[in-house]
C-alpha positions as a printed Julia matrix, in Angstrom:
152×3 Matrix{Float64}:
 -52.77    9.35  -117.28
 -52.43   11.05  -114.03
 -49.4    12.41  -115.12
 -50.39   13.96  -118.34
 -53.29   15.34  -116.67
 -51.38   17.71  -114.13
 -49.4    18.91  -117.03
 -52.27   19.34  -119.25
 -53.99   21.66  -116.14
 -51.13   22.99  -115.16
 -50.69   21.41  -111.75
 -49.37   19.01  -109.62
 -49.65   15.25  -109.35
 -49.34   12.78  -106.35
 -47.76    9.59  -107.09
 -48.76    5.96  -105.85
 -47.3     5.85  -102.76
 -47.16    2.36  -102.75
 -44.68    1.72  -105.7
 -41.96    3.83  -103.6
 -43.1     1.66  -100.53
 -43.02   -1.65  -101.86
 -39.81   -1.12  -105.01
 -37.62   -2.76  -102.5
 -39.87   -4.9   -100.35
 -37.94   -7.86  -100.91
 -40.93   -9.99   -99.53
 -44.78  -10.48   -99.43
 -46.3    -7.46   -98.29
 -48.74   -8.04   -95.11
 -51.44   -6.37   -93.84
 -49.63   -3.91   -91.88
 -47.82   -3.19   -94.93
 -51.27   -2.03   -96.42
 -51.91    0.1    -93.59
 -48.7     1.72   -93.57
 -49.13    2.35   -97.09
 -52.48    4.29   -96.54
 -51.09    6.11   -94.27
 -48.38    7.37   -97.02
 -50.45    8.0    -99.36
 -52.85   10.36   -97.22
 -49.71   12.34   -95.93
 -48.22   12.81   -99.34
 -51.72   13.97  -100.57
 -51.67   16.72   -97.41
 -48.31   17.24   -98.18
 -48.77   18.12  -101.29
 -52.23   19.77  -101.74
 -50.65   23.15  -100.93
 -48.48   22.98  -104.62
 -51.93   22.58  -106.64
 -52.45   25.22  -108.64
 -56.12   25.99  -110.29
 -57.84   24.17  -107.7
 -57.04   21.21  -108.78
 -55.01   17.97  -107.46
 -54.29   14.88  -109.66
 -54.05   11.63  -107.7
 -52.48    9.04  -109.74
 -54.6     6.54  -107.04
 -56.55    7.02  -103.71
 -56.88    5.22  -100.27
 -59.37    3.38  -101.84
 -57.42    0.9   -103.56
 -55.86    0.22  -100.1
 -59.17   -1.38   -99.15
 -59.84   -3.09  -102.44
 -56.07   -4.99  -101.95
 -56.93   -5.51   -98.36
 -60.52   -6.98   -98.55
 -58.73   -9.52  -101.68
 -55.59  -10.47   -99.74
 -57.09   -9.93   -95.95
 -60.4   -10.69   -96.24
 -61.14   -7.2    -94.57
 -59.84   -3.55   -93.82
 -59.01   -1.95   -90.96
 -61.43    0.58   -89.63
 -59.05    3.44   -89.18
 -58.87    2.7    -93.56
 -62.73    2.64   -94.4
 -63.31    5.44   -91.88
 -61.41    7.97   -93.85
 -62.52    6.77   -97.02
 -65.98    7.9    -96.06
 -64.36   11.15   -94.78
 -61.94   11.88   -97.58
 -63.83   13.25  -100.65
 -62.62   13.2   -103.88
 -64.22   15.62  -106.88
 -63.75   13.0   -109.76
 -62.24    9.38  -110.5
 -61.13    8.29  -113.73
 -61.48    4.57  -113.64
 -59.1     2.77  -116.76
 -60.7     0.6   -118.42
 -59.1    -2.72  -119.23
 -59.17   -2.45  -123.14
 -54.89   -2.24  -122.92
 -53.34   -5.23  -123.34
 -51.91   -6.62  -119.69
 -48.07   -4.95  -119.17
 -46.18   -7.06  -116.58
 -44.71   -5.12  -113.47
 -43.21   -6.67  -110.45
 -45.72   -4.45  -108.81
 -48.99   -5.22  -110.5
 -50.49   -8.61  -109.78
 -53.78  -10.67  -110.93
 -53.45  -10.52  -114.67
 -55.74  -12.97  -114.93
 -58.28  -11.03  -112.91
 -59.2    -7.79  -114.43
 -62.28   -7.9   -115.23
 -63.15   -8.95  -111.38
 -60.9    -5.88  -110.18
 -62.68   -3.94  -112.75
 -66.47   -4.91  -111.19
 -64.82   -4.49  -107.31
 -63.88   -0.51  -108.55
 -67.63   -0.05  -110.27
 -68.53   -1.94  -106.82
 -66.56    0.49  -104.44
 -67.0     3.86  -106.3
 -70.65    3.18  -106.69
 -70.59    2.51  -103.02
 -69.26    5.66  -102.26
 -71.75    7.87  -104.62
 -68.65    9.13  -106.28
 -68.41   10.48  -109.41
 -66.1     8.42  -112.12
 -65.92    8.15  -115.46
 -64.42    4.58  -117.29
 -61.53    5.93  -119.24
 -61.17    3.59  -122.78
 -58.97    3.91  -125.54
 -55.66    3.24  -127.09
 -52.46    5.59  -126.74
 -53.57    9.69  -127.52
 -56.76    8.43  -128.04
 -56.87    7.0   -124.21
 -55.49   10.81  -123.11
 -57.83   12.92  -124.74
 -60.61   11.2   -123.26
 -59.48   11.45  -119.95
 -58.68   15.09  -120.36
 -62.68   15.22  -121.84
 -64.0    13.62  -119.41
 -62.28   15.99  -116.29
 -62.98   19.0   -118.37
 -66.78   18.2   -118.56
């Protein structure tokens, strides 16, 4: 999704950090691991914010699913991690829903547990006062009404 919406606004997208941090993490990850993995993702976001064009910056994920992993597999976040979420803004999330059918990655865990992660996100973003959208759909259908919903 995040992907096809740079291209579709002709812009620039930053990836999840944490798949090029943890691809050859040939163990369990820690909670240092999580906070070295926030602190990617913010500096390839700064990096990266000066190559947006139109305004506008696609974030394929945000520091925020740093503290949902951490408060599930820690039991808490550090504070230097929920200090800059309430710092770092963000226009607009697109939350996906969890109408696809489960894909297996060796970096996506908790199949089992969707619709859980699904009420933390409503949970956190709701928190936060941001503004989201739940993304549904199937394939072009799934695109198009994530490209509807940022262009409203």
């Amino acid at each position: 999704m995040a992907q096809h919406l740079a291209q579709t606004l002709n812009t620039i997208c930053v990836p999840e950090y944490a798949r090029y941090y943890c691809k050859n993490l040939n163990r369990q990850y820690t909670l240092q691991d999580e906070v070295n993995i926030f602190y990617g993702q913010v500096a390839l976001e700064e990096t990266l914010i000066p190559l947006a064009q139109n305004n506008v910056l696609v974030c394929d994920t945000t520091i925020l699913t740093v503290k949902i992993w951490c408060d599930h597999l820690f039991g808490d976040t550090p504070k230097e991690v929920t200090d800059e979420i309430k710092s770092r803004k963000y226009d607009f999330y697109l939350l996906m829903d969890i109408d696809l059918p489960w894909e297996d990655d060796p970096l996506r865990d908790f199949p089992s547990q969707r619709k859980h992660f699904m009420h933390v996100w409503k949970k956190e973003l709701e928190a936060l006062d941001a503004s989201y959208r739940i993304i549904s759909g199937i394939g072009d259908e799934r695109l198009k009404n994530g490209i509807d919903a940022v262009e409203k």
